[in-house]
N, C-alpha and C positions, 0 to 999 in steps of 0.2 A: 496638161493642166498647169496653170502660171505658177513659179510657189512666192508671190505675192499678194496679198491683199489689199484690199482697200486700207490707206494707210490712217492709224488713229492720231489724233490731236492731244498737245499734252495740256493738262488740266492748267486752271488759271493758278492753284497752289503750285505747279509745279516752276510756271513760269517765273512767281515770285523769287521761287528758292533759286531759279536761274539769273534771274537779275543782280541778286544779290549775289552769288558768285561771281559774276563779271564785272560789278562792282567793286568786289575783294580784289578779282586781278588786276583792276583799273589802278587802285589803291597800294596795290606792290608797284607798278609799274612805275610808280613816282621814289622808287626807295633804288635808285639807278646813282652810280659812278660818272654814268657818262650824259654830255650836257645836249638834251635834243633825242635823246635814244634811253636806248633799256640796257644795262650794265650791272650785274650782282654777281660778285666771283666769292670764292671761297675763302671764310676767314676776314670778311672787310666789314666795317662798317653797314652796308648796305645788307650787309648778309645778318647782324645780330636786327639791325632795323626789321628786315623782315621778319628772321623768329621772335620777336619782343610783339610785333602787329599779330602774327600767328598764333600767338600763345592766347592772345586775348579772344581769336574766335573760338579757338579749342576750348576754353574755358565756357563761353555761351555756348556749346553745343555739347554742356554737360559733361566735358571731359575734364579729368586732372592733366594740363598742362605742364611739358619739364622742357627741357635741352640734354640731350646725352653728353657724352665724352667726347664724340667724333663731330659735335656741333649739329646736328641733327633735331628740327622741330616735331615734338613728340607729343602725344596726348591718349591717354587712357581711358576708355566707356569700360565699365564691370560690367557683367555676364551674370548669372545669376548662379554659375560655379565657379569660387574663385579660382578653384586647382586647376579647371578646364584650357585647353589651350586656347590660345586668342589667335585669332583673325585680323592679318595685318591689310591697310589701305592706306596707298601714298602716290606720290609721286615726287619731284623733286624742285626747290626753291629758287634757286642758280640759275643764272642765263647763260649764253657767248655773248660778242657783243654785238650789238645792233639791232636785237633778239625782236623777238613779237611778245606779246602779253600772255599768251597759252599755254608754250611749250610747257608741258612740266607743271607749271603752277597751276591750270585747267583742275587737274586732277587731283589734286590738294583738296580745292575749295568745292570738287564734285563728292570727296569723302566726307569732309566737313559737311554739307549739306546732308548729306544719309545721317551720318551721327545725330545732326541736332535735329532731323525727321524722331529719330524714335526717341532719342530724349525727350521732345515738347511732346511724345504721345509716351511715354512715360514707358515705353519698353525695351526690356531688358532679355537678352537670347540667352540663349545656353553658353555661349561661351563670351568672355572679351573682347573686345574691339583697341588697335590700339593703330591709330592715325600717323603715319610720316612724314614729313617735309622734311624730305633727302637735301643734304644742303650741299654736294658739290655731285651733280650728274656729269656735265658738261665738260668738265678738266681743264675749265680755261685759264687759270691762276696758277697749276703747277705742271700740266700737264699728262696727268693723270685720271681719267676720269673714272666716276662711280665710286668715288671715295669714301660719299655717307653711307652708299646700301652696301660699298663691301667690310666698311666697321659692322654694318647691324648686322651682317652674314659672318662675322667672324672670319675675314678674310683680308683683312687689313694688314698692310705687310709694314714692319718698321723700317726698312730702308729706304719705305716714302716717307717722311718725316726729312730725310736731309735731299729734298728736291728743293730748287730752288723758284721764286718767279723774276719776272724781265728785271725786277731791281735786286736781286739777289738774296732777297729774304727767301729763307730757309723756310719749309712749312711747320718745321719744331720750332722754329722763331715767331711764325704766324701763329700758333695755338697760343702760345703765352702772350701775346701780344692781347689774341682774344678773349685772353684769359681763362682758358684753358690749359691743364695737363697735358702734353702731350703722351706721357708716360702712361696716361691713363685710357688713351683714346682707345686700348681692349673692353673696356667695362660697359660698348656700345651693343654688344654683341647680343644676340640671344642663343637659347638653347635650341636647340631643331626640335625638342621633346614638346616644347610649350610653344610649337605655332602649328596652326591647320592650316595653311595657304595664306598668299598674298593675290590682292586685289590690288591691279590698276588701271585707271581713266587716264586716257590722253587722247590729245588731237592726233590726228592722221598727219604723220608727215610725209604728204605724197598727194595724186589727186584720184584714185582708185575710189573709194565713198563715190567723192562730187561726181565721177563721171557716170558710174551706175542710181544717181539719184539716190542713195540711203544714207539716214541719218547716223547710223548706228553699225558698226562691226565687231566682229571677236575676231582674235590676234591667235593665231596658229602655232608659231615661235617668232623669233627672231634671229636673223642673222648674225652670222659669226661674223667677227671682224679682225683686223688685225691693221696696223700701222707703223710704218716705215719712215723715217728721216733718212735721202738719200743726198748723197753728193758727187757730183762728175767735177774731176780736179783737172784743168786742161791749164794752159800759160798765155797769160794777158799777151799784149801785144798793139800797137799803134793799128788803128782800123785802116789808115792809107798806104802804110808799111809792109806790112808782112801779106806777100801774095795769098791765096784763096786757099790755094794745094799743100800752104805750109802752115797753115793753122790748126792747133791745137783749141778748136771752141767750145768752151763747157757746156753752153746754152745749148746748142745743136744737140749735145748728147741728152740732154736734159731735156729737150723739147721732142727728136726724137721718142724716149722713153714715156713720156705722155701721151705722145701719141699712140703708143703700143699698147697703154692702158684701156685707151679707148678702145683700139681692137679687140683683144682679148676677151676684153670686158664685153661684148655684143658678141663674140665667138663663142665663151664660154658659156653666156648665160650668169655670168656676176656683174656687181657693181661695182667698179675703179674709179678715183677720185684723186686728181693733181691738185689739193686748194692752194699749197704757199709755193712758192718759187722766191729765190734773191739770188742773184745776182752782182758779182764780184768783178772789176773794181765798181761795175754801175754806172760810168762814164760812155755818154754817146760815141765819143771817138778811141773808143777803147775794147778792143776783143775781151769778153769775158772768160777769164782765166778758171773761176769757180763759180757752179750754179749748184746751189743746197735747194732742196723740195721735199716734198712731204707726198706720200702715197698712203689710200686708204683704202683696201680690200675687204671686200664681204661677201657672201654666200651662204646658199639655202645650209650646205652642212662647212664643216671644218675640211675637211679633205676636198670638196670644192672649190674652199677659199685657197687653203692651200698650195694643190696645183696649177690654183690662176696668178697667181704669187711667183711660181717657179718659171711662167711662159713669162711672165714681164721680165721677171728678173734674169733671164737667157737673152730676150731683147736689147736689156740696160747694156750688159758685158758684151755683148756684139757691137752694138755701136759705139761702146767703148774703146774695143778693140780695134773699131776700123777707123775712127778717130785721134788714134792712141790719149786716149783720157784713163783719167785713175776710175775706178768705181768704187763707191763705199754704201755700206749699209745699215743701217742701226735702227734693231725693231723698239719702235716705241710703248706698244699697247697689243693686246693679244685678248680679245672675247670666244667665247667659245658660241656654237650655236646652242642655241635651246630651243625647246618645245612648250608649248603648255601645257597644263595636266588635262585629262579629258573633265575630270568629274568637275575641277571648277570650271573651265569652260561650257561645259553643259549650265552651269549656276548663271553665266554671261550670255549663253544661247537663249535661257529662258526669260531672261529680264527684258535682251530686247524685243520678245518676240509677242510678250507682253507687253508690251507699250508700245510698240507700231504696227500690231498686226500682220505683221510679215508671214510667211508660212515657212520662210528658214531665213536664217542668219546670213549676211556675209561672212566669208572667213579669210580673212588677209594674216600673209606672212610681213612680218615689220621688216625692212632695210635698218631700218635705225636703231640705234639703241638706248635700251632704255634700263632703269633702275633693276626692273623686272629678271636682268641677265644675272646680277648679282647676288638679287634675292634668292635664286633658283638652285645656288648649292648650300641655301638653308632651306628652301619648303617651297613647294610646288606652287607656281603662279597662275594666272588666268588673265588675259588685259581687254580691257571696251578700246575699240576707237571711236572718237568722234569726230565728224564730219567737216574737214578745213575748207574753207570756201577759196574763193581767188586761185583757182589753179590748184590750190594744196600746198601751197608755198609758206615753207618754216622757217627759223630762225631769220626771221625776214621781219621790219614791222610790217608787213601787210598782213599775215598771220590772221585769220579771221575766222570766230564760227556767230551761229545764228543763237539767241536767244533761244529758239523753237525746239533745235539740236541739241542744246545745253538741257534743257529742260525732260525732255526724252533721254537723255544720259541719266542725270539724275533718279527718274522714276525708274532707272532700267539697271542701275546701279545697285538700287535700295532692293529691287525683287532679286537679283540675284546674291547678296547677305542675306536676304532672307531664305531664298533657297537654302541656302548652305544653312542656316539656320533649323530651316525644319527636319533637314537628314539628319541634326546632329540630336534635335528634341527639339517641342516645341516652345517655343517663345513666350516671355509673360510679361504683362503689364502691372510694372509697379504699383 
């Protein structure tokens, strides 16, 4: 028997509320750094523009709107106990650059629309609701990513504070410049006592959805990751001068090594990823002497990742050594894998399966990562994906979903709050 159905249409109230989210991401999209593109780093101008725009829909959608300490766009729906733990829904504000209009902010303005659903029908659940706009996911301004969700998981470490970015502002210098404490940036945190799960909406960064034709997924875990700044240190050298046999070339070791990633990465069953390379002195008639890169490791578990980590990095020092090149290593960022909780995801199982008909879920594990990692050593998470068009292609402006898909998030969003809503008591309309 198929476990599909005939698939349902999403109502014309739902579409509205879909328009008008994508309207909202239209409307961030212009609050960009960069000229022709989408650009929102952490601590800029572009980033309070955002929360200052954000705050005013949190406010229509019934919520007390703030800013925490960690710069984080925040907003509060009461429950009808106040002592009751709340139920967090977010995703994150920040882009990289060149970004698409989705990534992240999708998910924002798919929570906002549930909030201001039961606001304008005047009901109120048993517990809290309190909305996120994570303001630095991405780590493109310091390097460090998941900054907002690991202030709100109390996980925030003070010797990120003296990180620098490419102009050498300090991020203790960026808080006060935004006029923030950075001394203060603990005070973002919550208690583990007073949350019952986090909810998040995002696009599918991949093209898994599009290619089995559904709107709608639930996310399994997500991948561990970890990331490396590496450098092979070899000696420049005149490119017509120094024979073939007597070159020390750093690119080779460095190009080598990528390519080992690639293998590995299809041997093990992980994802390896070379994005930056530079190259020292940079001159065409010049043997490159140093090539610096960056490697990006992930896998289903930690010990996965790990030992795909350990087969490159015996590749790297091989061709190092047959090279005679230096090898260096410097881990820059370390995720751990996580799961999601079954009970919220059942809450996600059933919202989609309610609004398209389906007779079960997809279930996709993320590569990417997401707010969600962080949230997950304060309170158990659960995430929807929605269905990216054009290939699946993110941080991309081609970045695309449908009105139709939006809209089916949404309705599939709001049934599973509610879910959670009636395990915990039933719901009441003010």
């Amino acid at each position: 028997m198929s476990r599909r159905a005939r698939a349902k249409g999403p109502s014309e109230a739902a579409l509205a509320d879909a328009r008008e989210a994508l309207r909202r991401c239209d409307v961030l999209a212009g609050l960009s750094s960069m000229e022709g593109g989408i650009e929102r780093v952490y601590l800029s101008p572009e980033h309070a523009g955002a929360n200052a725009q954000v705050a005013e829909w949190v406010a229509a959608a019934g919520m007390r709107a703030w800013q925490d300490q960690a710069g984080n766009a925040r907003g509060s729906y009461p429950g009808t106990d106040a002592d009751a733990p709340v139920l967090l829904l977010g995703s994150h504000l920040d882009t990289v650059p060149d970004a698409g209009r989705y990534d992240g902010i999708l998910g924002v303005m798919i929570a906002l629309a549930v909030v201001g659903r039961l606001h304008a029908h005047g009901v109120r659940l048993p517990f809290g609701i309190e909305v996120l706009g994570f303001a630095d996911e991405e780590g493109v301004r310091f390097g460090r990513t998941l900054l907002g969700s690991c202030a709100v998981a109390g996980a925030f470490e003070e010797e990120w504070l003296e990180l620098a970015d490419a102009d050498g502002v300090t991020m203790r210098e960026a808080f006060t410049a935004f006029g923030l404490d950075p001394d203060r940036v603990t005070e973002a945190a919550l208690d583990p006592s007073g949350v019952i799960g986090y909810l998040e909406a995002h696009i599918e960064q991949g093209p898994l959805l599009l290619d089995a034709n559904r709107p709608l997924g639930v996310v399994s875990g997500i991948m561990g990751a970890k990331r490396f700044d590496l450098v092979m240190e070899g000696q420049a050298g005149h490119a017509g001068g120094v024979p073939m046999l007597h070159r020390r070339d750093a690119l080779l070791g460095a190009a080598e090594t990528a390519l080992a990633v690639e293998q590995v990465a299809l041997t093990e069953g992980v994802v390896g990823t070379v994005g930056e390379m530079r190259v020292e002195p940079g001159a065409a008639n010049v043997i490159p002497g140093r090539a610096e890169f960056s490697l990006d490791v992930r896998a289903a578990s930690d010990a996965q990742r790990d030992g795909a980590w350990e087969r490159i990095r015996a590749h790297a020092v091989e061709a190092a050594g047959r090279r005679r090149l230096q090898f260096t290593e410097t881990l820059r960022h370390v995720a751990r894998a996580t799961s999601s909780e079954r009970r919220l995801s059942e809450a996600v199982e059933h919202g989609i399966l309610a609004v398209t008909g389906e007779r079960e879920a997809m279930e996709l594990q993320s590569k990417a990562g997401h707010d969600a990692m962080a949230i997950a050593s304060l309170t158990p998470y659960a995430m929807l994906f929605v269905r990216n068009g054009n290939g699946g292609v993110s941080h991309h402006p081609d970045e695309i979903v449908t009105v139709e898909d939006v809209a089916l998030a949404i309705d599939a969003f709001e049934a599973a709050v509610l879910s959670i809503a009636h395990r915990q008591g039933a719901a009441t309309v003010a």
